[in-house]
N, CA and C of each residue as an Amber inpcrd file, in Angstrom:
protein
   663
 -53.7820000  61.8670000-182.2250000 -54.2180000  62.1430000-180.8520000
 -55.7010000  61.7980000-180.7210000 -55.9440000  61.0030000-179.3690000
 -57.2640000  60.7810000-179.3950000 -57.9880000  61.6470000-179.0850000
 -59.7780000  62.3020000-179.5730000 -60.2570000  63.0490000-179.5440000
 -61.5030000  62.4470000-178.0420000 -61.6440000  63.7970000-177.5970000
 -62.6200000  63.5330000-176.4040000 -63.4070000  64.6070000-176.9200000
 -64.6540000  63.9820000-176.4580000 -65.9980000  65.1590000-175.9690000
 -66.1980000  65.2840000-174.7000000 -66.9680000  66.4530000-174.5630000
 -67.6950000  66.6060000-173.2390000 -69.2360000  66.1160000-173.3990000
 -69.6990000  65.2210000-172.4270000 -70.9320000  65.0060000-172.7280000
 -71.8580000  65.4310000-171.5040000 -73.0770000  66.6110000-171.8870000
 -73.5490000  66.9250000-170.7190000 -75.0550000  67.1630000-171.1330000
 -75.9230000  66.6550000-169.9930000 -77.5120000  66.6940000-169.7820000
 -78.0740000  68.2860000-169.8670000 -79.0650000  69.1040000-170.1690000
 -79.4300000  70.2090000-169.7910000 -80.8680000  70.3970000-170.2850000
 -80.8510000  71.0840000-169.2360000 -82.5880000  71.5900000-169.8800000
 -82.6520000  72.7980000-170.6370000 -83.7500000  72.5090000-171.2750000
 -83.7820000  73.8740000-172.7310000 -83.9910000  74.9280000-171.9980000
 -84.5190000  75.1370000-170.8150000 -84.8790000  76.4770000-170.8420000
 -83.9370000  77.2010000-169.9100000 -83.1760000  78.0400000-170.6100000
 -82.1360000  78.7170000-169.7580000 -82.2380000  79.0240000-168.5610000
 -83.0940000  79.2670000-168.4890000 -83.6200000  80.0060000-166.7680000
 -83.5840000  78.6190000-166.1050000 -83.7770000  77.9400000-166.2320000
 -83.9070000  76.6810000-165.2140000 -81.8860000  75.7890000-164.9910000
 -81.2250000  76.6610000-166.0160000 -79.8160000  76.6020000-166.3500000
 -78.7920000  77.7590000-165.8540000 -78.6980000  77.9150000-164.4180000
 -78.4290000  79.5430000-164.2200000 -77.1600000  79.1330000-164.5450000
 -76.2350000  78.2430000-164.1410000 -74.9740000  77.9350000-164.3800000
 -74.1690000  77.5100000-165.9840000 -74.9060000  76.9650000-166.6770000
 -74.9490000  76.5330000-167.8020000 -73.5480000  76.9580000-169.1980000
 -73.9890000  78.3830000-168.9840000 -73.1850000  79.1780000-170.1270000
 -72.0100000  79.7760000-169.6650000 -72.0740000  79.7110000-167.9740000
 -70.2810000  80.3300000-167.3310000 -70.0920000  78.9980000-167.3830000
 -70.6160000  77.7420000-167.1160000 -69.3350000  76.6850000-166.8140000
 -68.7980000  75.8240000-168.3460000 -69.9350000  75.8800000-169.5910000
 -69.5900000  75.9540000-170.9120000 -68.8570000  76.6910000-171.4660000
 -68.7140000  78.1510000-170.5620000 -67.4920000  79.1720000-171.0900000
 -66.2540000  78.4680000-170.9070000 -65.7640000  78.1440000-169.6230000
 -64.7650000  77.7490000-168.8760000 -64.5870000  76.1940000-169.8100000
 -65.5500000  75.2210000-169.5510000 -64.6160000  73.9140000-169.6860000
 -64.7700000  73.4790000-171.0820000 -66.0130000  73.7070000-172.0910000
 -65.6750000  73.7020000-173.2490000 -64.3610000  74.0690000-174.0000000
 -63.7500000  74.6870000-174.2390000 -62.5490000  74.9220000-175.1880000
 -61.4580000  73.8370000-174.8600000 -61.3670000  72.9470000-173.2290000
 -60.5020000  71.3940000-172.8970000 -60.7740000  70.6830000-174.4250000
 -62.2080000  70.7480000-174.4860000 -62.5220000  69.2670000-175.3870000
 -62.1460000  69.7120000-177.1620000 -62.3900000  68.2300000-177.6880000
 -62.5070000  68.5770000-178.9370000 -64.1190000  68.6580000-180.0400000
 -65.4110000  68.6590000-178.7920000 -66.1570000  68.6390000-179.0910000
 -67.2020000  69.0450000-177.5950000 -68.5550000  68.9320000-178.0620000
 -69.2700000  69.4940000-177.1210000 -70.6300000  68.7080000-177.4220000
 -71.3370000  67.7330000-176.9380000 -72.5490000  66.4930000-176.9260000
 -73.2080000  67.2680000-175.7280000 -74.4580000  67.5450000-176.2930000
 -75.3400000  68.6000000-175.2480000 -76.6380000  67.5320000-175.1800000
 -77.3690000  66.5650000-174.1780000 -79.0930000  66.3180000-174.7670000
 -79.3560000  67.4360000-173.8820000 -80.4980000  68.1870000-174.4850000
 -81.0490000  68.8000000-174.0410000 -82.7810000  68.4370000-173.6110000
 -83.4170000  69.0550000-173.0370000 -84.6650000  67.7610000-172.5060000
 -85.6120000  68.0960000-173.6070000 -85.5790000  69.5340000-174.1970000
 -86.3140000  69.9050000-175.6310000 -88.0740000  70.0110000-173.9550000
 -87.7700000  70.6900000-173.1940000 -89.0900000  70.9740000-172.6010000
 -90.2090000  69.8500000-172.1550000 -89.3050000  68.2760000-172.1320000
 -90.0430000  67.3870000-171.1760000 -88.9930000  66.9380000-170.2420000
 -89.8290000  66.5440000-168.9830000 -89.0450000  66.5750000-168.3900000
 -87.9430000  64.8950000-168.5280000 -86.9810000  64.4790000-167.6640000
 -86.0460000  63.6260000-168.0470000 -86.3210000  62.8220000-166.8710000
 -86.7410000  61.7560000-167.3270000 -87.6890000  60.5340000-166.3350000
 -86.7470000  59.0290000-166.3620000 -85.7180000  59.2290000-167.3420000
 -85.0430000  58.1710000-166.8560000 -83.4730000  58.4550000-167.5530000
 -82.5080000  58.5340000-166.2810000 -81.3110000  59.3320000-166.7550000
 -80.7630000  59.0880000-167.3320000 -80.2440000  57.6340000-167.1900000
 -79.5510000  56.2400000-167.9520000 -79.6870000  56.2030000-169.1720000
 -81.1700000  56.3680000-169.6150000 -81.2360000  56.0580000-170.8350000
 -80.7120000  57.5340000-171.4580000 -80.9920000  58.8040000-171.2060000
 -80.5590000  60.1570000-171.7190000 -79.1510000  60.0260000-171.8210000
 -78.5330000  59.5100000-171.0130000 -76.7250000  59.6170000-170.8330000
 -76.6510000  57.9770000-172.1260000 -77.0460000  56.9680000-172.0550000
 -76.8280000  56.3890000-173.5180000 -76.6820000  57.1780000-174.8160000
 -77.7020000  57.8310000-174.9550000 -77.6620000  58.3130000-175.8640000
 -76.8220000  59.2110000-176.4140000 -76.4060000  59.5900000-175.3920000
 -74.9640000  60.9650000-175.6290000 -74.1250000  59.9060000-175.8050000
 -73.8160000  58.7700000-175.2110000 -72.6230000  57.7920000-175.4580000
 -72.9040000  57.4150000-177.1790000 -74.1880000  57.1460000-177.8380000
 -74.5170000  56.4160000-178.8450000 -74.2640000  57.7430000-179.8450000
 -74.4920000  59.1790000-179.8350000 -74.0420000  60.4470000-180.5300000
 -72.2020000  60.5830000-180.1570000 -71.9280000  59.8540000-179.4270000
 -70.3500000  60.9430000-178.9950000 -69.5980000  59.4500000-180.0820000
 -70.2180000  58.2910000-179.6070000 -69.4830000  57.3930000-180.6520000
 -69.5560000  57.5190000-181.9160000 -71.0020000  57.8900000-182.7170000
 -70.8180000  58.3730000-183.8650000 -70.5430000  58.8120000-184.3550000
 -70.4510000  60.3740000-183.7060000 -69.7580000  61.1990000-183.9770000
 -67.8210000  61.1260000-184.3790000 -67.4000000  59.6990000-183.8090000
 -66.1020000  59.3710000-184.0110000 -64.9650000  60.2910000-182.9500000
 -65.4630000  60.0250000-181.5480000 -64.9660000  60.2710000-180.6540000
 -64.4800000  59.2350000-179.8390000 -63.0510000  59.1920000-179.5230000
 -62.4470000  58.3370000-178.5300000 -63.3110000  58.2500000-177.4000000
 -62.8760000  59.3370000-176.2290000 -63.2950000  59.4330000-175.3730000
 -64.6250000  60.3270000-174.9720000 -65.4300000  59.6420000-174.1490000
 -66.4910000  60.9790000-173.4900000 -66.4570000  61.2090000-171.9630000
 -66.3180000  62.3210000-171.4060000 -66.1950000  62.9880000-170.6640000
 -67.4070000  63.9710000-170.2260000 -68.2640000  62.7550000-168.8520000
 -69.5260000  63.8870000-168.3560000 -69.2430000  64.1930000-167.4190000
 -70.0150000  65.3660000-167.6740000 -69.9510000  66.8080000-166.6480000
 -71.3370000  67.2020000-166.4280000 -72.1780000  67.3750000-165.4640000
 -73.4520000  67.7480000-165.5160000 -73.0560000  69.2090000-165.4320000
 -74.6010000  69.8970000-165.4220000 -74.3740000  71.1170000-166.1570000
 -74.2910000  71.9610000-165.0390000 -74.3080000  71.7370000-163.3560000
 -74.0220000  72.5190000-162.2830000 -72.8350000  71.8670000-161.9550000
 -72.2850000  71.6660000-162.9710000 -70.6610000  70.6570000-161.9870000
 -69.7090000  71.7490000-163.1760000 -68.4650000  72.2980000-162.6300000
 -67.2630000  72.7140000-163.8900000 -65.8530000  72.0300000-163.0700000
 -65.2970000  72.3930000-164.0170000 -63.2800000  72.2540000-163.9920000
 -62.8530000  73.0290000-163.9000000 -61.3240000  72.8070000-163.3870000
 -60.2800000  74.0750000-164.0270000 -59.8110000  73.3690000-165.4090000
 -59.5790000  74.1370000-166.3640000 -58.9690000  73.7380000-166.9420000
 -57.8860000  73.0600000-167.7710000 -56.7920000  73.2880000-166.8480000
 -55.7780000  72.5780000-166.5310000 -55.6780000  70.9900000-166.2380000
 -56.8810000  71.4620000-164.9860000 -56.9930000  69.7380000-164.6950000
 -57.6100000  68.9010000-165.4600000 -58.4760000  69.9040000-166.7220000
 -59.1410000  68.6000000-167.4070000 -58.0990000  68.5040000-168.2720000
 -56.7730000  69.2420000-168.7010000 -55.7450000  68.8680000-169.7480000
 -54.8920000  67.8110000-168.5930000 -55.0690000  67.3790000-167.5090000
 -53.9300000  66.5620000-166.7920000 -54.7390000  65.3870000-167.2510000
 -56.2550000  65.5700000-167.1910000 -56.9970000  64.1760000-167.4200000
 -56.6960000  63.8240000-168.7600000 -56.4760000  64.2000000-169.1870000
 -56.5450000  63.9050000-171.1650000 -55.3410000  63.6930000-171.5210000
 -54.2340000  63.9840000-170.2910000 -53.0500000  63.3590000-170.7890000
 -52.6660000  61.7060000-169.8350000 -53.7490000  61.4090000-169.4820000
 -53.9500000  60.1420000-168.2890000 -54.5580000  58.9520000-169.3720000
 -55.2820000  59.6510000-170.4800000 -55.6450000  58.4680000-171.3220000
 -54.6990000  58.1190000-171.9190000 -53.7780000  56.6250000-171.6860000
 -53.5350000  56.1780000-172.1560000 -53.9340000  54.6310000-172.9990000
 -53.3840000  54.1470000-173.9760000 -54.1790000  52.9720000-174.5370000
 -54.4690000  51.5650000-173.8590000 -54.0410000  51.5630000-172.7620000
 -54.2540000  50.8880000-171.6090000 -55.2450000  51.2030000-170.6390000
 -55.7450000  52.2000000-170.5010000 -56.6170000  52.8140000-169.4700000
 -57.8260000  52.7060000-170.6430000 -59.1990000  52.6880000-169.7800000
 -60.3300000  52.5690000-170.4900000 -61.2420000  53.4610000-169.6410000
 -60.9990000  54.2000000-168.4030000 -62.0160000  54.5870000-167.6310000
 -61.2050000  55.3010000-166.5680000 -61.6400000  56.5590000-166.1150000
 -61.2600000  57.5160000-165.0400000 -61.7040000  57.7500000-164.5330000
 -61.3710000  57.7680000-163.0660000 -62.5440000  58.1960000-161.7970000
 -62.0910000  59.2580000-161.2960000 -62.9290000  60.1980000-160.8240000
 -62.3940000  61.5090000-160.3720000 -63.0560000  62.0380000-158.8170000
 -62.3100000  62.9860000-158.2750000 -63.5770000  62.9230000-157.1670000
 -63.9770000  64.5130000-156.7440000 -65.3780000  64.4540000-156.0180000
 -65.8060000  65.8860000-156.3230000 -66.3280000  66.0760000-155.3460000
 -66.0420000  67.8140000-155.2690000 -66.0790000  68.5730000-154.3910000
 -67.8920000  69.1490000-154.1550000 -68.6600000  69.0880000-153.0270000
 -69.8700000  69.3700000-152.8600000 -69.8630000  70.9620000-152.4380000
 -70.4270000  71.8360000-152.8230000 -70.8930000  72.8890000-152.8680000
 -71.7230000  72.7930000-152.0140000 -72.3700000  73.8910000-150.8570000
 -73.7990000  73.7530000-150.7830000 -73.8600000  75.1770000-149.9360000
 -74.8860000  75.4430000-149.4430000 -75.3420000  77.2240000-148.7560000
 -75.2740000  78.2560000-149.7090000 -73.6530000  78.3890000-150.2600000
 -73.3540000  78.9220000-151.8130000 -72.1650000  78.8010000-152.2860000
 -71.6300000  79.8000000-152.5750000 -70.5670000  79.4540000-153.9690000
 -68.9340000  79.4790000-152.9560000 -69.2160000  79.9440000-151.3700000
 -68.1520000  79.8450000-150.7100000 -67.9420000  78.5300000-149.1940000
 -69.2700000  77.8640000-149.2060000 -69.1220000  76.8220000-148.7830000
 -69.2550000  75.4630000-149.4990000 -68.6590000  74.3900000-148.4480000
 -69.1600000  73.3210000-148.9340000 -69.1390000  72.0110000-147.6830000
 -69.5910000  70.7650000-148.2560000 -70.0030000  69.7610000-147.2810000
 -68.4940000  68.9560000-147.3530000 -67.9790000  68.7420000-146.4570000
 -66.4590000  68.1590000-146.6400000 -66.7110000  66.2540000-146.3550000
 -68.1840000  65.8980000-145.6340000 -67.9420000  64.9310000-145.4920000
 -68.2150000  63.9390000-145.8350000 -68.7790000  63.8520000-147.5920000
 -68.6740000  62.8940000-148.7960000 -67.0400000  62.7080000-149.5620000
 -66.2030000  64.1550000-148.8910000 -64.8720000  63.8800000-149.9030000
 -64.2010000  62.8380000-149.5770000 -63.8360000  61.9590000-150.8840000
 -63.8110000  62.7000000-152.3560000 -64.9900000  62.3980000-153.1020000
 -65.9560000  61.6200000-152.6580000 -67.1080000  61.1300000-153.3900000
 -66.4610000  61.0030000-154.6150000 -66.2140000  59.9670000-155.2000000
 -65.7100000  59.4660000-156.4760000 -66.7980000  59.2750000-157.8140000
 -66.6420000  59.6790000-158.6640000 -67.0020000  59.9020000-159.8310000
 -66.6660000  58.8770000-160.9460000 -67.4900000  58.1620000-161.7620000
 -66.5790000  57.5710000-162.9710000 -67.6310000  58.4030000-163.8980000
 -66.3760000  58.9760000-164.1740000 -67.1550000  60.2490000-165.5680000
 -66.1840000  60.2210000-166.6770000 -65.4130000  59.7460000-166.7130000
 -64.4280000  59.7160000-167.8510000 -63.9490000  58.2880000-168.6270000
 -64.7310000  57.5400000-169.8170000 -64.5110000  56.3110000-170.4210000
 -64.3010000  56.6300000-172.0200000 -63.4940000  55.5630000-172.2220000
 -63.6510000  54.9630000-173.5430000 -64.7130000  54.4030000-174.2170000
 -65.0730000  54.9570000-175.5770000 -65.8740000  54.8480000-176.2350000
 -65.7650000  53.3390000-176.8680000 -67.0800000  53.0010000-177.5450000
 -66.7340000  51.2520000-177.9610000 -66.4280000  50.2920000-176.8000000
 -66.0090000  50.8140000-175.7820000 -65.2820000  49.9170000-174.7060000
 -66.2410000  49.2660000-174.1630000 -67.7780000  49.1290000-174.2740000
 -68.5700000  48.6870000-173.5000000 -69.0830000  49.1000000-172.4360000
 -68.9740000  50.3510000-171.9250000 -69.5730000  50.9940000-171.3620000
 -70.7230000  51.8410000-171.3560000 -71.6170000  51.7210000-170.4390000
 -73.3220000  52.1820000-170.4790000 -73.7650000  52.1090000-169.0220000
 -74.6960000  53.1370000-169.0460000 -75.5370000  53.4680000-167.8710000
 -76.8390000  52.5960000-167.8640000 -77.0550000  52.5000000-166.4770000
 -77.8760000  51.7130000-165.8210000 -78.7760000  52.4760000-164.5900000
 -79.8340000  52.1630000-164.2460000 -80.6580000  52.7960000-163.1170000
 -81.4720000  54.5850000-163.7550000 -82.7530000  54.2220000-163.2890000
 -83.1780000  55.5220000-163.7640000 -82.9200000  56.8070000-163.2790000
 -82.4550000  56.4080000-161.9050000 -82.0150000  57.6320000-161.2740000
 -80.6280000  57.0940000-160.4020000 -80.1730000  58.0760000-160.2490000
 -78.4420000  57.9050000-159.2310000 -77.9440000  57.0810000-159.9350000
 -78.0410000  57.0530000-161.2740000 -77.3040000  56.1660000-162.4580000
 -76.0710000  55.8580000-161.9680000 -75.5610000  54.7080000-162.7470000
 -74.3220000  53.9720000-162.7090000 -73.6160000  53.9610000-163.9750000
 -72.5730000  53.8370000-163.9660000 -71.7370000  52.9900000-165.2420000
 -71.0460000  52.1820000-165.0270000 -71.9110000  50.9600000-166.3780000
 -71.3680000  49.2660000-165.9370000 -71.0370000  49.2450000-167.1240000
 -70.7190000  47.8370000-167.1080000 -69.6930000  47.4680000-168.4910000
 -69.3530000  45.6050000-168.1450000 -69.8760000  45.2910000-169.2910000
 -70.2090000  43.5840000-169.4420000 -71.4390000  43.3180000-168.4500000
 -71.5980000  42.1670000-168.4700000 -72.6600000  41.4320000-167.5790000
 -72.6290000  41.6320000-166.0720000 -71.8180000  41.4850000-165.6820000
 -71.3630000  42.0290000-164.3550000 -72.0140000  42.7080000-163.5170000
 -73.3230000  42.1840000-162.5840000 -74.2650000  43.0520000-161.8190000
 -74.0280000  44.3990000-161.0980000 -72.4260000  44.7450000-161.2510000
 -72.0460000  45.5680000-160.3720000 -71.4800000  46.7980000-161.3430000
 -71.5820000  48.0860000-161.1560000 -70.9520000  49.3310000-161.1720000
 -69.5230000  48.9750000-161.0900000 -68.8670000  50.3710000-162.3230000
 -67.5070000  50.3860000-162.0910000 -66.8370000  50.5290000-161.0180000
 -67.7900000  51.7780000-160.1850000 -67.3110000  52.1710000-159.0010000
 -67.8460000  51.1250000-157.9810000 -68.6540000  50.2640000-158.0550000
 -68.3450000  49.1290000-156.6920000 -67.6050000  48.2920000-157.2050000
 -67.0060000  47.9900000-158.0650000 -66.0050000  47.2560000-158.3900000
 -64.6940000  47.5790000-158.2700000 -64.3380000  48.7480000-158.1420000
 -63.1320000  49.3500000-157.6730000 -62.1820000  49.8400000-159.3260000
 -63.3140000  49.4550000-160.1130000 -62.5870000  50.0900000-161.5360000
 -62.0660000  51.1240000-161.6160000 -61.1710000  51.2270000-162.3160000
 -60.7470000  52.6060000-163.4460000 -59.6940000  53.2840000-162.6670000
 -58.7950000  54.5000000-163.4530000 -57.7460000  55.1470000-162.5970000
 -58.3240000  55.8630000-162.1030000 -57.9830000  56.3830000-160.7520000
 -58.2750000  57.4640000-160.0120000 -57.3350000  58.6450000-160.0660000
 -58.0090000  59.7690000-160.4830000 -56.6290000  61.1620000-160.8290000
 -57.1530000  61.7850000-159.5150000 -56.7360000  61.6660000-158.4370000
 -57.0330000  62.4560000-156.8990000 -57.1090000  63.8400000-157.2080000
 -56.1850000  64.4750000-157.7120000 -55.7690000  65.6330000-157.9650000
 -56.2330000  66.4630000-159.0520000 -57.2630000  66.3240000-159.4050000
 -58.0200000  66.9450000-160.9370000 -59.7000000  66.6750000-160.7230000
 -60.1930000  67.1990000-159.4420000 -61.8340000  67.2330000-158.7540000
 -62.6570000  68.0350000-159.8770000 -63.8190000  67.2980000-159.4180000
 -65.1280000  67.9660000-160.0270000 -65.7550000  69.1160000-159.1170000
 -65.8330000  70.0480000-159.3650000 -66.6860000  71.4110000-158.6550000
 -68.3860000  70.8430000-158.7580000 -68.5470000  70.4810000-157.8670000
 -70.3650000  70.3270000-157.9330000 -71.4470000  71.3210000-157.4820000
 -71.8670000  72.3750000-158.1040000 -72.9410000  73.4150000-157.6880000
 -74.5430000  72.8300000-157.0090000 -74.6620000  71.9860000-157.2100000
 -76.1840000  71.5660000-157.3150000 -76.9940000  71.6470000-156.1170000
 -76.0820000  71.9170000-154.7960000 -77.0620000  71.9630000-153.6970000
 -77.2410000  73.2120000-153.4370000 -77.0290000  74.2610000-154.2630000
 -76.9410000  75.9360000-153.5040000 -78.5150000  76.3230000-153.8030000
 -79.4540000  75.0630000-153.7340000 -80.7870000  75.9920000-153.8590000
 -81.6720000  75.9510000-152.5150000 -82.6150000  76.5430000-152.6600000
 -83.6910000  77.2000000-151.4430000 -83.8010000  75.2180000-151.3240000
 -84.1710000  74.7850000-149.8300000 -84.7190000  73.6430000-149.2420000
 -85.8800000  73.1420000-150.1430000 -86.6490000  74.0780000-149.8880000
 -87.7440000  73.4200000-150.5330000 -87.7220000  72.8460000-152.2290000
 -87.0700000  73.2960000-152.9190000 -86.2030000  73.0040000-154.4560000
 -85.6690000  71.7460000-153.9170000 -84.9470000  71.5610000-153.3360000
 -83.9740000  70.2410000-152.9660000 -84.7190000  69.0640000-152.6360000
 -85.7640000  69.8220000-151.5390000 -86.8710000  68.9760000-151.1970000
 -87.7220000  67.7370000-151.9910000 -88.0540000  69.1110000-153.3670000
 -89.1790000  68.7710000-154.4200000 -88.0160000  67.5160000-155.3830000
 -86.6370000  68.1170000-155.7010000 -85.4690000  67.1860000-156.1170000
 -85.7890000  65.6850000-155.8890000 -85.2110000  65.6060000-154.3840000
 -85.2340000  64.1210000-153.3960000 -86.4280000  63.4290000-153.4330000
 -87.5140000  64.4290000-153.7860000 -88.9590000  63.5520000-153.2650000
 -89.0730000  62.6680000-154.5310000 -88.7650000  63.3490000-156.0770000
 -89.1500000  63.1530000-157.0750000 -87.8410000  62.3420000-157.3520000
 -86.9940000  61.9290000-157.2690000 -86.2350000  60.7960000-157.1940000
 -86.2090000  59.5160000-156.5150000 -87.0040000  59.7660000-155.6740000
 -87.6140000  58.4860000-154.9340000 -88.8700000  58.0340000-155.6810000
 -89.6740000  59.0010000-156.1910000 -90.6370000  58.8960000-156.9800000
 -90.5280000  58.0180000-158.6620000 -89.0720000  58.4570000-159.1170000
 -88.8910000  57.9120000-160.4240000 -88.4970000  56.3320000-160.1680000
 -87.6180000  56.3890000-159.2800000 -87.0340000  55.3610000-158.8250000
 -88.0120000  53.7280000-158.4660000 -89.4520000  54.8240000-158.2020000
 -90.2050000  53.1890000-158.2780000 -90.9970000  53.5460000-158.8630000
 -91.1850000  54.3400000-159.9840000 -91.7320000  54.0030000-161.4610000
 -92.5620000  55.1500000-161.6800000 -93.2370000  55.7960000-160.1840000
 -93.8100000  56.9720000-160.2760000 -93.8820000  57.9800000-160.8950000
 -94.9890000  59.1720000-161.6560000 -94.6220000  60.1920000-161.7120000
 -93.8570000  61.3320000-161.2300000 -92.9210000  62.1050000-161.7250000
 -92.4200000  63.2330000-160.8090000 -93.6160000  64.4330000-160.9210000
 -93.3700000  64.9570000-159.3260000 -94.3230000  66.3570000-159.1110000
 -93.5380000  67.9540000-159.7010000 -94.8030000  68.1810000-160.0820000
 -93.7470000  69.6830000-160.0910000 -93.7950000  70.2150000-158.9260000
 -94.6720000  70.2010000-157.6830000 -94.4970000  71.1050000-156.9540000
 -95.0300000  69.9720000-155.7450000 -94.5450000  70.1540000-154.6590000
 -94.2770000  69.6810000-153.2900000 -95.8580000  69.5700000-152.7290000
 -96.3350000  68.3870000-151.9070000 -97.8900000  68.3910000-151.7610000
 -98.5360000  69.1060000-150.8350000 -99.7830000  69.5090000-150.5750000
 -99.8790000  70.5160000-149.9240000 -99.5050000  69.5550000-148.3410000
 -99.3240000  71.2620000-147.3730000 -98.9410000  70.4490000-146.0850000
 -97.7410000  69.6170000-146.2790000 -96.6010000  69.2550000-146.9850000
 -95.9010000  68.5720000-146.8390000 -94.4860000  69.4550000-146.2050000
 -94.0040000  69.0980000-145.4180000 -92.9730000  69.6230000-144.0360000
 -91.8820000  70.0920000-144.7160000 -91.1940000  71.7730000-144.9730000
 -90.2020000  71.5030000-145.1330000 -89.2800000  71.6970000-144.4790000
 -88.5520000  71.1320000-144.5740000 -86.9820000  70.9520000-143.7280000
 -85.8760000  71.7100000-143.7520000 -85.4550000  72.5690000-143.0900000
 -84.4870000  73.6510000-142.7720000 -83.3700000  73.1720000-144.3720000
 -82.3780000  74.0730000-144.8330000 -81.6020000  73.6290000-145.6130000
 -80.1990000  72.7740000-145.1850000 -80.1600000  72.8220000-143.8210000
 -78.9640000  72.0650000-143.6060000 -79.6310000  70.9480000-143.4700000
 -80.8300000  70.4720000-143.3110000 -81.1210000  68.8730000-143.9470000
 -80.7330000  67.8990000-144.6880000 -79.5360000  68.6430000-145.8430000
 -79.4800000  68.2690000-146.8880000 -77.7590000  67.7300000-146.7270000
 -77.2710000  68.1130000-145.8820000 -75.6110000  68.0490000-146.1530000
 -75.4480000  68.0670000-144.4710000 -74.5980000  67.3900000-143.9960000
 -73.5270000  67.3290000-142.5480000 -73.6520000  68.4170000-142.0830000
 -72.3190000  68.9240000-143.0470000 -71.5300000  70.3430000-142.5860000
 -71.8130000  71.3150000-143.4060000 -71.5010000  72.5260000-143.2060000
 -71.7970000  73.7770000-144.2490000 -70.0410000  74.7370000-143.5000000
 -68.8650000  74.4630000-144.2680000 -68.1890000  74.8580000-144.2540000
 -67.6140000  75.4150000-144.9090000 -66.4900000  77.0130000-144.5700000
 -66.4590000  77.6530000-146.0360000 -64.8280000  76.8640000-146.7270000
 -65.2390000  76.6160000-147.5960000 -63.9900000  75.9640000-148.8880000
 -63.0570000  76.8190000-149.0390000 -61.7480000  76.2120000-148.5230000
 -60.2540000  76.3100000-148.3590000 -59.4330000  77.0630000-148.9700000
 -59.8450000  76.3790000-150.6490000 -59.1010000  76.9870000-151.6570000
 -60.0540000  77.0750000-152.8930000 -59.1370000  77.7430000-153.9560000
 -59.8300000  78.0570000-155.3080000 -60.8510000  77.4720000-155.7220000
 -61.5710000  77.7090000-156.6120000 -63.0000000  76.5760000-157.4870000
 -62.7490000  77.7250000-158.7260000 -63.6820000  76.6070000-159.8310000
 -63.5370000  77.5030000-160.9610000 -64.7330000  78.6590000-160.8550000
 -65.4770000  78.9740000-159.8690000 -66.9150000  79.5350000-160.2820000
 -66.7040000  80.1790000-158.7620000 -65.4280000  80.6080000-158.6060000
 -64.9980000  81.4400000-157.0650000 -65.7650000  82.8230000-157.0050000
 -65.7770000  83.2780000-158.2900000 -66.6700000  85.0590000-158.1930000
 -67.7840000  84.7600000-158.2290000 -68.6500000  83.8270000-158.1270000
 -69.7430000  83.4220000-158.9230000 -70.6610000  84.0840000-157.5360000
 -71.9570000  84.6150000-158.2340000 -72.6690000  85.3330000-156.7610000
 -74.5160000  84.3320000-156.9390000
């Protein structure tokens, strides 16, 4: 049976990780392993290259497949056993699609779904990240992303839970600014400049509607 990891980004310092250790409770025990970079207390200035490297540890390690999950995103569990029975030796890559969170743990933004994901590849297969920020995964020469290429299977039915927008505006703010910032080579700020405007939190998302059905992080306060 082929072996998968989970491969996921985090920062060392717990507190900056509120989600971290409930959604490692939950989706860790799917895999047959667990590939953590952690930033070790600098910050992570180019993503692509951090997510290589978990690809260049999960292959050594003598893992089929890797499977990322950032560390405000979880599963049910189930669905990550439907994904792991989708690898077959024909398939090289899985796209999944995920659910946006945002206000808190009982709404969300409905009008990116399914926002598609390629988070699930074969190892050796030639696959690697690209772009320092809003990374991609490409594979051969090919100027284009899996996902603008229309690669890989799509499992509709086995979504990613995404936490990442449930913070105060101004957090989101300092987020967006400093991604535009990496993106053309800039330093990131730690903190927002003086006088700079912030913007109500529904700035950030369409809609703020409350979510239908279950998530794995439903009690979560």
């Amino acid at each position: 049976m082929e072996r998968v990891a989970l491969g996921m980004l985090a920062r060392s310092d717990r507190a900056a990780e509120p989600l971290l250790d409930r959604v490692l409770a939950i989706v860790a025990p799917s895999f047959d392993g667990v590939e953590i970079a952690y930033d070790e207390g600098r910050r992570i200035v180019d993503y692509s290259a951090a997510r290589n490297r978990l690809i260049t540890r999960a292959t050594e390690a003598g893992y089929d497949w890797l499977f990322m999950l950032d560390s405000d995103e979880c599963m049910f569990p189930a669905d990550i056993a439907k994904v792991r029975g989708l690898m077959t030796p024909k398939r090289s890559l899985i796209v999944l699609p995920r659910h946006e969170f945002v206000c808190d743990f009982a709404h969300h933004d409905p009008t990116g779904w399914p926002d598609y994901q390629a988070r699930v590849f074969r190892l050796r297969a030639g696959y690697r990240y690209l772009r320092r920020v809003h990374e991609g995964l490409f594979r051969g020469l090919w100027p284009m992303s899996e996902m603008r290429l229309g690669h890989g299977y799509r499992s509709d039915d086995t979504p990613i839970y995404h936490y990442g927008r449930l913070k105060e505006a101004a957090v989101m703010e300092l987020k967006m600014l400093n991604y535009d910032r990496l993106t053309r080579g800039e330093a990131p700020l730690d903190v927002l400049p003086d006088g700079y405007p912030i913007r109500p939190g529904d700035h950030f998302w369409a809609q703020c509607l409350p979510f239908p059905g279950p998530h794995p992080l439903q009690d979560a306060r």
